[in-house]
mmJSON file of the N, C-alpha and C atoms, coordinates in Angstrom:
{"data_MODEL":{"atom_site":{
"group_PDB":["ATOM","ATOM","ATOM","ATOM","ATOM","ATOM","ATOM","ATOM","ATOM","ATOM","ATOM","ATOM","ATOM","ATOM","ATOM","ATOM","ATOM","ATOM","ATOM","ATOM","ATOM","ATOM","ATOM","ATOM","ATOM","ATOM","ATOM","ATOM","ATOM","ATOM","ATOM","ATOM","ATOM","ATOM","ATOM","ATOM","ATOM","ATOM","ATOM","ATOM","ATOM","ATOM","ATOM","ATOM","ATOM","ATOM","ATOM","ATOM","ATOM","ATOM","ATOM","ATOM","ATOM","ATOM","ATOM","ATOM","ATOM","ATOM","ATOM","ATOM","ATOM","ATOM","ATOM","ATOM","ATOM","ATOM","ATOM","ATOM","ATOM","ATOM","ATOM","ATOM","ATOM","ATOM","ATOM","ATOM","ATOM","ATOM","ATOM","ATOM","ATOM","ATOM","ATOM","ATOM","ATOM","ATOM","ATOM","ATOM","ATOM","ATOM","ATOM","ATOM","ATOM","ATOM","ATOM","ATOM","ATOM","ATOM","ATOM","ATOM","ATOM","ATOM","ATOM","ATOM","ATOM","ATOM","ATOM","ATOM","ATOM","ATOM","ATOM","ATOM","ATOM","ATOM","ATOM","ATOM","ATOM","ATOM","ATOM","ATOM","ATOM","ATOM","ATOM","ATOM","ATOM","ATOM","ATOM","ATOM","ATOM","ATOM","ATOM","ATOM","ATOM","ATOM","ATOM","ATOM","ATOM","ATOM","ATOM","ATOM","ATOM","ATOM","ATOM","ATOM","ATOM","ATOM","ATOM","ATOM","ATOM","ATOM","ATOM","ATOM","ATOM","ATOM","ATOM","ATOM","ATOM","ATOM","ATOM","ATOM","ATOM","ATOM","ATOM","ATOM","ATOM","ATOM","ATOM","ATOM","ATOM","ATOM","ATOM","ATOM","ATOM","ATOM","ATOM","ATOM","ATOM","ATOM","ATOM","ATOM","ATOM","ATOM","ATOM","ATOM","ATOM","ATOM","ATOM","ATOM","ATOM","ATOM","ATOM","ATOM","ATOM","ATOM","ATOM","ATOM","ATOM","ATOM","ATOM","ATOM","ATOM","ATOM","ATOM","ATOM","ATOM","ATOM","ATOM","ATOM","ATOM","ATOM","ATOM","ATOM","ATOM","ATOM","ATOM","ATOM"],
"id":[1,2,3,4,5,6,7,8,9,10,11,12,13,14,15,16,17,18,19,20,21,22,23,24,25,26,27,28,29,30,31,32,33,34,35,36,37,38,39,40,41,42,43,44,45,46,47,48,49,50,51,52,53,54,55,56,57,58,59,60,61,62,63,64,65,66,67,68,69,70,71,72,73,74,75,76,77,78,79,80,81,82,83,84,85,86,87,88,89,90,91,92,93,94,95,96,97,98,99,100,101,102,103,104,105,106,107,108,109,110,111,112,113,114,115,116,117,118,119,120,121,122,123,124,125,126,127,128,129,130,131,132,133,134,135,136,137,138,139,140,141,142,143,144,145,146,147,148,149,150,151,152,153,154,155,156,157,158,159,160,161,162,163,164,165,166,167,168,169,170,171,172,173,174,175,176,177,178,179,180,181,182,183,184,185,186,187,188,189,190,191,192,193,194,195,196,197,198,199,200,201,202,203,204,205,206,207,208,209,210,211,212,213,214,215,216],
"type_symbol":["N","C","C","N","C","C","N","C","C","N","C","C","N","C","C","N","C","C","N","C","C","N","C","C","N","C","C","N","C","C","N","C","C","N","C","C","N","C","C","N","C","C","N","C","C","N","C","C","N","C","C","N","C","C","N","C","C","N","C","C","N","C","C","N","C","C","N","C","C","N","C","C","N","C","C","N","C","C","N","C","C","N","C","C","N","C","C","N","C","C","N","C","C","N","C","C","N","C","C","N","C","C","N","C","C","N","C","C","N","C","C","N","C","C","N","C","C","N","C","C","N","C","C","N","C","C","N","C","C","N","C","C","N","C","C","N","C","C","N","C","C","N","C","C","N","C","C","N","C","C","N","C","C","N","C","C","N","C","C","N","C","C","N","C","C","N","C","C","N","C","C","N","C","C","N","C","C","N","C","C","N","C","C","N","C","C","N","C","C","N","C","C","N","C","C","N","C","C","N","C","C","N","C","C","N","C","C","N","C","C","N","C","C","N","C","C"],
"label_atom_id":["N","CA","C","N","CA","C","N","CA","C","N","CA","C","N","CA","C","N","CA","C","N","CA","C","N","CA","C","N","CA","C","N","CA","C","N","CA","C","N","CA","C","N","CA","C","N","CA","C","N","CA","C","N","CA","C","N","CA","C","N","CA","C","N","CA","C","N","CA","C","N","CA","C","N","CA","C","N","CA","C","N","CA","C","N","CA","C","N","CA","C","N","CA","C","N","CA","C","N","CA","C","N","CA","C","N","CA","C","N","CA","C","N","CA","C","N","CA","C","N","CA","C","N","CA","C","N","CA","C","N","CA","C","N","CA","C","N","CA","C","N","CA","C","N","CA","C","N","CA","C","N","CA","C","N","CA","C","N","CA","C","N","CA","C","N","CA","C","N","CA","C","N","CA","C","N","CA","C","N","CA","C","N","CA","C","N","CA","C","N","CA","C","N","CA","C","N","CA","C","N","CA","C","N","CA","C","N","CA","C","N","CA","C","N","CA","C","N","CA","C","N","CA","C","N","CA","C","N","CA","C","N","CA","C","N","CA","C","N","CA","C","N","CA","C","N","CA","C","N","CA","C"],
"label_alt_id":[null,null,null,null,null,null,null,null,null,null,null,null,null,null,null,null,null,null,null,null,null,null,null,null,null,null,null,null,null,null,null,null,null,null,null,null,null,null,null,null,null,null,null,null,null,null,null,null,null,null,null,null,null,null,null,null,null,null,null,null,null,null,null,null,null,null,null,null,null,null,null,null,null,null,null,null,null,null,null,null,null,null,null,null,null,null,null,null,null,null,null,null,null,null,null,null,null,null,null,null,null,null,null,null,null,null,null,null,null,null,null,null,null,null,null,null,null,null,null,null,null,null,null,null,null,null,null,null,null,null,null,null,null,null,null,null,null,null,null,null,null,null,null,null,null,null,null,null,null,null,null,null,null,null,null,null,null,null,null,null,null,null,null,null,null,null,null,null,null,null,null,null,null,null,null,null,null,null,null,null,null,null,null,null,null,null,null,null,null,null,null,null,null,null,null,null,null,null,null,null,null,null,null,null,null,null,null,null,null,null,null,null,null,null,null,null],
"label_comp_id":["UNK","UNK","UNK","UNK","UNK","UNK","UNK","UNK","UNK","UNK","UNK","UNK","UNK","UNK","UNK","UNK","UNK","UNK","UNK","UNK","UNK","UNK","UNK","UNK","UNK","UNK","UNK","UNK","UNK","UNK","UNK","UNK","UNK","UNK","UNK","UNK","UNK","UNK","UNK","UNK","UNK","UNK","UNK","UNK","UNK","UNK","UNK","UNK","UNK","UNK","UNK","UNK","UNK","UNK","UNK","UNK","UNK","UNK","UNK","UNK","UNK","UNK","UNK","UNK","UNK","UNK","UNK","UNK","UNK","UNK","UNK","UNK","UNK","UNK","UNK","UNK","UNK","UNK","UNK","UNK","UNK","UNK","UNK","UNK","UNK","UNK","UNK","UNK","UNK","UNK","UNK","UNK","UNK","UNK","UNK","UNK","UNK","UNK","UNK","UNK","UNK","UNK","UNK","UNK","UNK","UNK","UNK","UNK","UNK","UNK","UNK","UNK","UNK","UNK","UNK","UNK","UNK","UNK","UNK","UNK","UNK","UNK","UNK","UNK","UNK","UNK","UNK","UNK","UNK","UNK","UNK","UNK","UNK","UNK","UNK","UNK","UNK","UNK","UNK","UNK","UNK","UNK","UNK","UNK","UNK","UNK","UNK","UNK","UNK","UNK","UNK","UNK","UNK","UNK","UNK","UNK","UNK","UNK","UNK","UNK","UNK","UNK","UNK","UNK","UNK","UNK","UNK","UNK","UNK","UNK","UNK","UNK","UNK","UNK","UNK","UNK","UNK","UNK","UNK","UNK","UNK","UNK","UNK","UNK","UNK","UNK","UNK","UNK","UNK","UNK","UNK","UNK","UNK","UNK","UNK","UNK","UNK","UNK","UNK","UNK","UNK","UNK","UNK","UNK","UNK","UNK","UNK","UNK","UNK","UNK","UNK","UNK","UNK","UNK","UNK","UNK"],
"label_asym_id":["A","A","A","A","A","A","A","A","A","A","A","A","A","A","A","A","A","A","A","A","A","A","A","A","A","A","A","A","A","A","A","A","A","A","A","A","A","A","A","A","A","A","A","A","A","A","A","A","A","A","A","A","A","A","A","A","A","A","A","A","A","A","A","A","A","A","A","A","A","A","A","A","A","A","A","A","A","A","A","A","A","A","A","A","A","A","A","A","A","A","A","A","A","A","A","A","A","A","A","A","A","A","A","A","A","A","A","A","A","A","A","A","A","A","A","A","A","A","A","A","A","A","A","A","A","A","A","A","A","A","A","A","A","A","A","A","A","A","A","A","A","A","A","A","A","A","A","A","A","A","A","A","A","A","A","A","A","A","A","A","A","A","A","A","A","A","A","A","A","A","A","A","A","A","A","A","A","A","A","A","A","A","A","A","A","A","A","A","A","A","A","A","A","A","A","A","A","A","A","A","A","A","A","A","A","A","A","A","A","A","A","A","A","A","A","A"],
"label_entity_id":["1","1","1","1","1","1","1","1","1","1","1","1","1","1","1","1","1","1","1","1","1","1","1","1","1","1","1","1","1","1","1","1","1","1","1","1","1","1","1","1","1","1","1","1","1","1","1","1","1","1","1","1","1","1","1","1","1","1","1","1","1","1","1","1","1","1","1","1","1","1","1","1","1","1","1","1","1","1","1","1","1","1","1","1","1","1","1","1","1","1","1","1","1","1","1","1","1","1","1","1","1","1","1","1","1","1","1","1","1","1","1","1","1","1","1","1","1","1","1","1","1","1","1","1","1","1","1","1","1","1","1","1","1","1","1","1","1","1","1","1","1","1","1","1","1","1","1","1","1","1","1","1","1","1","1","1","1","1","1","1","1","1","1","1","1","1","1","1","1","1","1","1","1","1","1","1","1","1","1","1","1","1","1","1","1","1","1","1","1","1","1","1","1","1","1","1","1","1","1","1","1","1","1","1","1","1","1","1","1","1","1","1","1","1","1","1"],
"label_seq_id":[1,1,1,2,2,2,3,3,3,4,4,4,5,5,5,6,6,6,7,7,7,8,8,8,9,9,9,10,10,10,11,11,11,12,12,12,13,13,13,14,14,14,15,15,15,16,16,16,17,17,17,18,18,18,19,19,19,20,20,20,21,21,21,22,22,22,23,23,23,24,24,24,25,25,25,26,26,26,27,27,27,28,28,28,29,29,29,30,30,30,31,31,31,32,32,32,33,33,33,34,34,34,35,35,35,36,36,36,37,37,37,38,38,38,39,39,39,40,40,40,41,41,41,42,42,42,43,43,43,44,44,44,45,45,45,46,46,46,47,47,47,48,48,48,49,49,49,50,50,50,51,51,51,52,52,52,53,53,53,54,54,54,55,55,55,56,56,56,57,57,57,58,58,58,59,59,59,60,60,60,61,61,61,62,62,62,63,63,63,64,64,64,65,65,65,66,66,66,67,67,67,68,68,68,69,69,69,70,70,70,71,71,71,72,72,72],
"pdbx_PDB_ins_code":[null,null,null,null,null,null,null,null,null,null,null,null,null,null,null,null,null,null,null,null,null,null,null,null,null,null,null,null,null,null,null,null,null,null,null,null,null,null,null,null,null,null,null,null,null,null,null,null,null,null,null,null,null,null,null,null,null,null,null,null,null,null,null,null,null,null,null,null,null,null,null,null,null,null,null,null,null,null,null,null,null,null,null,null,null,null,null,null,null,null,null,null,null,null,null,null,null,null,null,null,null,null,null,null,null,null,null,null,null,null,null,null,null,null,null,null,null,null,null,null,null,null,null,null,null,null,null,null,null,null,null,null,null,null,null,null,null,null,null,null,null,null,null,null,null,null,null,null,null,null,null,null,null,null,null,null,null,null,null,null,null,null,null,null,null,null,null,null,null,null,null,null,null,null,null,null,null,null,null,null,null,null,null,null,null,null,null,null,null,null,null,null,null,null,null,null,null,null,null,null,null,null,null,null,null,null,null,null,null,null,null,null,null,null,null,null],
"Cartn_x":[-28.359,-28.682,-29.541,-30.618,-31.224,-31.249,-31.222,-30.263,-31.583,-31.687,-32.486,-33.434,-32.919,-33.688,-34.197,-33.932,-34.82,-36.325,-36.459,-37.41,-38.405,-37.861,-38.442,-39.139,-40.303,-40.916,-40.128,-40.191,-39.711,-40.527,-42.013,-43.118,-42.922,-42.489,-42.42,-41.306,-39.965,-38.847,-38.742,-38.643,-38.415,-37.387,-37.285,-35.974,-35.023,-35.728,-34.77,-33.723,-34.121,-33.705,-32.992,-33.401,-32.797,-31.347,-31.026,-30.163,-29.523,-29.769,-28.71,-28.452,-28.782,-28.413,-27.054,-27.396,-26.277,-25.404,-25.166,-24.418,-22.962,-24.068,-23.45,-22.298,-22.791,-21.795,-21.076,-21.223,-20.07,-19.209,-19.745,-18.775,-17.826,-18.516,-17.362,-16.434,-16.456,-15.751,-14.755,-15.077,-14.256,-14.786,-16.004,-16.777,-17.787,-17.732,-18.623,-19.024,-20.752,-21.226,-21.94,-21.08,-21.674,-23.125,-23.786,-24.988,-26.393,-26.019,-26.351,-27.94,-28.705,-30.128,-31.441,-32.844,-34.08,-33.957,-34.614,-34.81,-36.055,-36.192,-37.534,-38.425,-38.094,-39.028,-39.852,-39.59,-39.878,-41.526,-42.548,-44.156,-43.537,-44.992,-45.021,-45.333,-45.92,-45.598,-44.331,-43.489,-42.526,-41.097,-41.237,-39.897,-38.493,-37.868,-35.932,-35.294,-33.977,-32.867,-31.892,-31.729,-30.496,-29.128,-28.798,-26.924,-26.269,-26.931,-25.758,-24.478,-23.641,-22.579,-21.071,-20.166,-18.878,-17.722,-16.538,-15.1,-14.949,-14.142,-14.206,-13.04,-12.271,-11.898,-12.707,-13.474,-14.596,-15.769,-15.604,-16.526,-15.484,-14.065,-13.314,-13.435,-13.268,-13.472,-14.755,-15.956,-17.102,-17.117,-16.35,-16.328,-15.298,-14.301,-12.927,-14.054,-14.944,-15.779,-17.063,-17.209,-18.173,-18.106,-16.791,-16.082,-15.506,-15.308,-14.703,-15.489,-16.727,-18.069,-18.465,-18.435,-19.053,-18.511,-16.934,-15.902,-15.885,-16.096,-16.432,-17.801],
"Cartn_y":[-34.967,-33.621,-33.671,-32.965,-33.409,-31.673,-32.131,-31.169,-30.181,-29.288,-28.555,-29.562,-30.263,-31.05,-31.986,-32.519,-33.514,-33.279,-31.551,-30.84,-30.68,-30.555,-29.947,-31.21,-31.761,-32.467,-32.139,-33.401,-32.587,-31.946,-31.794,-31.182,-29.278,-29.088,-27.755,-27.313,-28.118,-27.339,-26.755,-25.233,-24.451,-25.185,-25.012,-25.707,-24.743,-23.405,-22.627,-22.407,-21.964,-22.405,-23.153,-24.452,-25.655,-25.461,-24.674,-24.738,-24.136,-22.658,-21.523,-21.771,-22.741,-23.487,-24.671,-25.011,-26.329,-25.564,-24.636,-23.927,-22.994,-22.338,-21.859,-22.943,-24.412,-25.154,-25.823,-25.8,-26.436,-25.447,-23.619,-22.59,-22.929,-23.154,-23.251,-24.315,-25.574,-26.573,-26.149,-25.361,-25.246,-26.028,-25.967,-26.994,-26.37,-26.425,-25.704,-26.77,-27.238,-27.618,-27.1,-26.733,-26.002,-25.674,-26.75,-26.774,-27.075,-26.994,-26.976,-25.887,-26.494,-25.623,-26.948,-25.763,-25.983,-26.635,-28.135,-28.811,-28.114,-27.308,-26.847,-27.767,-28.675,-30.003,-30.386,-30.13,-31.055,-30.109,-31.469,-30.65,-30.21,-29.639,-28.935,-29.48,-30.998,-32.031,-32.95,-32.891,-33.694,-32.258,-31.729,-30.216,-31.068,-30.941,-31.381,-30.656,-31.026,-30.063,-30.965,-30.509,-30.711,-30.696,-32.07,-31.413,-31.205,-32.116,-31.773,-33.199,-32.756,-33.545,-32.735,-33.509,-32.948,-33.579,-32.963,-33.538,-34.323,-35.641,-36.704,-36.063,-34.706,-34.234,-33.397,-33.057,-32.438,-33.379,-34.222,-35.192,-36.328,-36.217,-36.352,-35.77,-34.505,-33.485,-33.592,-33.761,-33.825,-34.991,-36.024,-37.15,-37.214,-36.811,-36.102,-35.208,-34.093,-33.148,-33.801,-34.669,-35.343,-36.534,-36.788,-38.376,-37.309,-35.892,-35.308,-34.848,-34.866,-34.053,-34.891,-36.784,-37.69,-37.913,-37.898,-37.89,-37.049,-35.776,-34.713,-35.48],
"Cartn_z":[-3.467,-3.87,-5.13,-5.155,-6.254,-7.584,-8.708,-9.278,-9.933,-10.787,-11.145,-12.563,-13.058,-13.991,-13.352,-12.325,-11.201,-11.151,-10.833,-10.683,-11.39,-12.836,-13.72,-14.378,-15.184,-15.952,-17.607,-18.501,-20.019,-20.554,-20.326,-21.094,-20.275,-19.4,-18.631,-19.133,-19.853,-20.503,-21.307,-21.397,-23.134,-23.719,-24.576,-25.609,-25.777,-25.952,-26.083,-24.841,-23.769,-22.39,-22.413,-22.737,-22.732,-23.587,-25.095,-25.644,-25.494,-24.865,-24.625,-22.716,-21.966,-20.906,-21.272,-22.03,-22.571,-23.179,-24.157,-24.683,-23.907,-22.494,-21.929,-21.085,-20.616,-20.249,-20.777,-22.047,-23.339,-23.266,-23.1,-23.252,-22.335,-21.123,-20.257,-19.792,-20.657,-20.788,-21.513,-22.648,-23.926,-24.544,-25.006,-26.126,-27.078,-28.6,-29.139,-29.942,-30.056,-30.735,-32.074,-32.921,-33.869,-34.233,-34.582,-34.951,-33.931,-32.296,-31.546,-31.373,-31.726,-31.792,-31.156,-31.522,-31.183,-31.96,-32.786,-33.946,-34.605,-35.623,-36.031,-36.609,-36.838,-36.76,-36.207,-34.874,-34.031,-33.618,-32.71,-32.642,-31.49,-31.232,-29.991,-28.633,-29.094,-28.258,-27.643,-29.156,-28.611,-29.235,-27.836,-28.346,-28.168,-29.593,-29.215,-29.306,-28.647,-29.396,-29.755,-31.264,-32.397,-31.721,-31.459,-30.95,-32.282,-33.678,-34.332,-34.209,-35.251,-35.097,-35.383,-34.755,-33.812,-34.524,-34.452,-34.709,-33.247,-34.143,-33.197,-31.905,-31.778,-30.516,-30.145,-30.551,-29.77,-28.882,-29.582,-28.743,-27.74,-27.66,-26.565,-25.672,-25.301,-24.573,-24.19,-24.584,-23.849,-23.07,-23.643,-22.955,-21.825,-21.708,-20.378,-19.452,-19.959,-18.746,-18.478,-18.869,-18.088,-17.502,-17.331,-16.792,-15.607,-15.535,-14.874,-13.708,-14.389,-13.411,-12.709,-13.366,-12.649,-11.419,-11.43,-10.244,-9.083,-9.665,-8.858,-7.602],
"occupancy":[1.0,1.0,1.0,1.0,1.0,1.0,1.0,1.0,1.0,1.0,1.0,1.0,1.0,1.0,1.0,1.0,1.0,1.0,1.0,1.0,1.0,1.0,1.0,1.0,1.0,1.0,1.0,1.0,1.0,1.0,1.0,1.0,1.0,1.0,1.0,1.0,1.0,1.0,1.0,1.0,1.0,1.0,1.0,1.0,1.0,1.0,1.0,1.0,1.0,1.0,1.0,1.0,1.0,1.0,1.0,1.0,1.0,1.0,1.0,1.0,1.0,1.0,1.0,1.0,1.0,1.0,1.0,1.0,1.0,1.0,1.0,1.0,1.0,1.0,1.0,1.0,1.0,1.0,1.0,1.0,1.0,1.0,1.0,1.0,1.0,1.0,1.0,1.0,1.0,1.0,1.0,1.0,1.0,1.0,1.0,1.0,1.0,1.0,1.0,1.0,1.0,1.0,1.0,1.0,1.0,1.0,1.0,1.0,1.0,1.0,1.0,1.0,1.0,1.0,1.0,1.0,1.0,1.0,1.0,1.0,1.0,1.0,1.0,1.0,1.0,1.0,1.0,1.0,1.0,1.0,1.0,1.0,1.0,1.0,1.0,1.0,1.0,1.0,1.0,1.0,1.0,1.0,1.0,1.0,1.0,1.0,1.0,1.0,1.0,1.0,1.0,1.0,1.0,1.0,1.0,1.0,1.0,1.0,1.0,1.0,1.0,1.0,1.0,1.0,1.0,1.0,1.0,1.0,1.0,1.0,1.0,1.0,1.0,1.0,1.0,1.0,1.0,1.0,1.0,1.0,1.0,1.0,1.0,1.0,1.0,1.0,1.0,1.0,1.0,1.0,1.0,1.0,1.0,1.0,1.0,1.0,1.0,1.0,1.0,1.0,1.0,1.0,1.0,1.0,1.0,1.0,1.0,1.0,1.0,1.0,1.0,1.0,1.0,1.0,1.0,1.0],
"B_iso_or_equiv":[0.0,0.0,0.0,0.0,0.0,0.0,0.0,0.0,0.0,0.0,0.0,0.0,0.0,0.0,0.0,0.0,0.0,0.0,0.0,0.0,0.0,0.0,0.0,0.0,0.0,0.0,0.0,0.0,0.0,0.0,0.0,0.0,0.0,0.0,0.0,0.0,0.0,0.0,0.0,0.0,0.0,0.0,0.0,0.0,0.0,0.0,0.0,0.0,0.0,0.0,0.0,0.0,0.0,0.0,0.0,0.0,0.0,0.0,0.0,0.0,0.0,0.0,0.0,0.0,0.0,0.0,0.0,0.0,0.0,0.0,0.0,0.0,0.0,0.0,0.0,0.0,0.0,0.0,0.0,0.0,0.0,0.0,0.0,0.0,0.0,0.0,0.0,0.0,0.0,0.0,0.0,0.0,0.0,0.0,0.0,0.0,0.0,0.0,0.0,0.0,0.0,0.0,0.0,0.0,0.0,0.0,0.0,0.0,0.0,0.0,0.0,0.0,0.0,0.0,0.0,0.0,0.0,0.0,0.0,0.0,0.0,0.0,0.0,0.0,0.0,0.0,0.0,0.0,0.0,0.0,0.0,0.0,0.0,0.0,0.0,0.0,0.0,0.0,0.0,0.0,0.0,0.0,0.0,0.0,0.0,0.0,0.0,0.0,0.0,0.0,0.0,0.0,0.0,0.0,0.0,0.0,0.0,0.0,0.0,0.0,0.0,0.0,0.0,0.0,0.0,0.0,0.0,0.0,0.0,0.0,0.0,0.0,0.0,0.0,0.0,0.0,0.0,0.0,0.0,0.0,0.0,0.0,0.0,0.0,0.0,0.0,0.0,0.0,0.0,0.0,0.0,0.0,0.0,0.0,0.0,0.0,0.0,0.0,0.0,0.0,0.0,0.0,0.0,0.0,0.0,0.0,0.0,0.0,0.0,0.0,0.0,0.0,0.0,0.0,0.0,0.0],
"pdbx_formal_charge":[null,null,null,null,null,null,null,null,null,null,null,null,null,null,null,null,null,null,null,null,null,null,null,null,null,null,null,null,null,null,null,null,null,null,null,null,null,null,null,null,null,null,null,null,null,null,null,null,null,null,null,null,null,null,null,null,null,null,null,null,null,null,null,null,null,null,null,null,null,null,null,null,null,null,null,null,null,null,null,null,null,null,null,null,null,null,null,null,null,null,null,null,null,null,null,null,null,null,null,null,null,null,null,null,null,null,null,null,null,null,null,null,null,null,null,null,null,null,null,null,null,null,null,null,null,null,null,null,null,null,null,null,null,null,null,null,null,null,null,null,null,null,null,null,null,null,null,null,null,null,null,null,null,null,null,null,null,null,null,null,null,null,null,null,null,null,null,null,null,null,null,null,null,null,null,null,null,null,null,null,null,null,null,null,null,null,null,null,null,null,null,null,null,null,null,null,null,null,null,null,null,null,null,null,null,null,null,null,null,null,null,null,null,null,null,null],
"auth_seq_id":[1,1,1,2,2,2,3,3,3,4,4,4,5,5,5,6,6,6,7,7,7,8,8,8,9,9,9,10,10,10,11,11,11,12,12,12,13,13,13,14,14,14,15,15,15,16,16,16,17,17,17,18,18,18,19,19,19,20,20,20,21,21,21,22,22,22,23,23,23,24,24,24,25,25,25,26,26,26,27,27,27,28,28,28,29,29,29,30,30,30,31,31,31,32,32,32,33,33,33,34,34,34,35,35,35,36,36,36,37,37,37,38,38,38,39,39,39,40,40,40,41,41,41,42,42,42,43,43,43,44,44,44,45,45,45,46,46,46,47,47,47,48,48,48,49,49,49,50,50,50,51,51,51,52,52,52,53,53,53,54,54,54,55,55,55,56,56,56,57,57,57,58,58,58,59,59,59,60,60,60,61,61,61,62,62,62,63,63,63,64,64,64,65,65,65,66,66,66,67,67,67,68,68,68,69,69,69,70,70,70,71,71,71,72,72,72],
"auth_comp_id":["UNK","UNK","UNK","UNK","UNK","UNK","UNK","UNK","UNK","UNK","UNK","UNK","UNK","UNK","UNK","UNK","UNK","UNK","UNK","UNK","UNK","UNK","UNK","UNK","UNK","UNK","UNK","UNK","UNK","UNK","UNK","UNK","UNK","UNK","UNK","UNK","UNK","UNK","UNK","UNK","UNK","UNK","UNK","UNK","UNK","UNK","UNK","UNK","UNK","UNK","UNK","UNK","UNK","UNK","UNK","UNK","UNK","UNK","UNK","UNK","UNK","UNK","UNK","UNK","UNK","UNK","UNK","UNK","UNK","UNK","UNK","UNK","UNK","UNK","UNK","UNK","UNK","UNK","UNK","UNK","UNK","UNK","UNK","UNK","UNK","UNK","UNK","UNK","UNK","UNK","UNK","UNK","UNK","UNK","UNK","UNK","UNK","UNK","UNK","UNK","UNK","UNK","UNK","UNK","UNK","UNK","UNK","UNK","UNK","UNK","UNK","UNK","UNK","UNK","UNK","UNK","UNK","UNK","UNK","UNK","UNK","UNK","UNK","UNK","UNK","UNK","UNK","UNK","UNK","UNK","UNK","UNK","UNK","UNK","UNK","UNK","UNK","UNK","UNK","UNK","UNK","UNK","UNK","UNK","UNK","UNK","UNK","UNK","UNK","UNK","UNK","UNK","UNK","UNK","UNK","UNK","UNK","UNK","UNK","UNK","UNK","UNK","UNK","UNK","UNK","UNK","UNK","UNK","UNK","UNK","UNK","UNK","UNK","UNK","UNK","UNK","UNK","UNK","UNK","UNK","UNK","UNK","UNK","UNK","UNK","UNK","UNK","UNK","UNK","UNK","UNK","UNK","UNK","UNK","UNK","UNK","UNK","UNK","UNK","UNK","UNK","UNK","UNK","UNK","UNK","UNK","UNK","UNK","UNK","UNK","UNK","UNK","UNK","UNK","UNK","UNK"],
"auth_asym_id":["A","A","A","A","A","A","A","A","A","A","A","A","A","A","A","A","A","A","A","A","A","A","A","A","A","A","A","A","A","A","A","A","A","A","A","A","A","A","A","A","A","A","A","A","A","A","A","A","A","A","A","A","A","A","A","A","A","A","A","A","A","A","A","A","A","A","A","A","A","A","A","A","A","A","A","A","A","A","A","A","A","A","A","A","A","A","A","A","A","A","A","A","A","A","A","A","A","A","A","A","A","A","A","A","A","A","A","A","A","A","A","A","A","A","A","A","A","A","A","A","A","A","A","A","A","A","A","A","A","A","A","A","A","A","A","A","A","A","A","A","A","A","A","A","A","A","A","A","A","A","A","A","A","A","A","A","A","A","A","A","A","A","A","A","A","A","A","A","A","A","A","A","A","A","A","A","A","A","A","A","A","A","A","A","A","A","A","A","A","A","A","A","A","A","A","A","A","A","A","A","A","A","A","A","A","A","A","A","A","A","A","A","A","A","A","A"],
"auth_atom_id":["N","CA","C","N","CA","C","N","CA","C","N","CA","C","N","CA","C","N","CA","C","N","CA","C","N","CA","C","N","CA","C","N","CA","C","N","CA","C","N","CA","C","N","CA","C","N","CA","C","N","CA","C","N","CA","C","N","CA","C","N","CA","C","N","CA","C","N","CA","C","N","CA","C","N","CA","C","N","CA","C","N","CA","C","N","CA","C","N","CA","C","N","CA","C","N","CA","C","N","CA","C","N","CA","C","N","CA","C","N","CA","C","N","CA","C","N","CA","C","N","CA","C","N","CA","C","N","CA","C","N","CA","C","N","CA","C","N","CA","C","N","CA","C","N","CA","C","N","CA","C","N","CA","C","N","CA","C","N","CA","C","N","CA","C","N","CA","C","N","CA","C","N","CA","C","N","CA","C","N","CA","C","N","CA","C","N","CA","C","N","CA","C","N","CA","C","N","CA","C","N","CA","C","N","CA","C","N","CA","C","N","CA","C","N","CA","C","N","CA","C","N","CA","C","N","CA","C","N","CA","C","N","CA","C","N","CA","C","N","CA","C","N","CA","C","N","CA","C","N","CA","C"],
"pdbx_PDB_model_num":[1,1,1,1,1,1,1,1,1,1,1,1,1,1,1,1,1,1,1,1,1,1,1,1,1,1,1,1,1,1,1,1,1,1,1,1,1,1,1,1,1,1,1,1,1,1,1,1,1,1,1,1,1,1,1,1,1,1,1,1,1,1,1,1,1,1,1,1,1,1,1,1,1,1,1,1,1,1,1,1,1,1,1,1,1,1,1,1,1,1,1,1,1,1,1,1,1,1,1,1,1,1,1,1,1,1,1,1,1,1,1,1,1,1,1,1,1,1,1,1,1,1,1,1,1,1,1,1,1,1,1,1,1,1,1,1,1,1,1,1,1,1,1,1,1,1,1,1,1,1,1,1,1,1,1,1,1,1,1,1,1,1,1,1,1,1,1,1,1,1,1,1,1,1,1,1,1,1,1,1,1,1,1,1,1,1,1,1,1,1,1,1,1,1,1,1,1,1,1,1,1,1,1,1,1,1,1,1,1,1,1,1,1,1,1,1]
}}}
C-alpha cells in the first residue's frame, strides 16, 4: 500500500501542513510535542520542522505508538 508521503516529493511539502499534520497524530496518540513548529530558520530551499525536545516519557510513548503502528 503505498501511503500519502510515498506520493508526495519533500520540495512539494508545506511545512506548515506538514506540522499541524504531525500534531494532529501526536494528538491522537496522546502526545504533545511542545515546541513542535516550522523552524524559522530554515531557507526556502531546505523547509524543516523543529520537533523540539521531549520528557524522556514522552518520548516512550512515541516510541510504544510507533512500535505499535509498525505491528499493525
Amino acid at each position: 500500500m503505498t501511503s500519502a508521503l510515498e506520493l508526495q516529493d519533500a520540495a512539494s511539502v508545506d511545512p506548515f501542513t506538514a506540522v499541524e499534520s504531525l500534531r494532529a497524530a501526536l494528538d491522537r496518540a496522546g502526545i504533545v510535542f511542545p515546541s513542535l513548529a516550522v523552524d524559522p530558520q530554515g531557507t526556502p530551499r531546505v523547509r524543516l520542522v523543529e520537533l523540539g525536545r521531549v520528557r524522556p516519557d514522552v518520548a516512550m510513548r512515541l516510541a510504544d505508538a510507533l512500535q505499535r503502528g509498525q505491528a499493525a
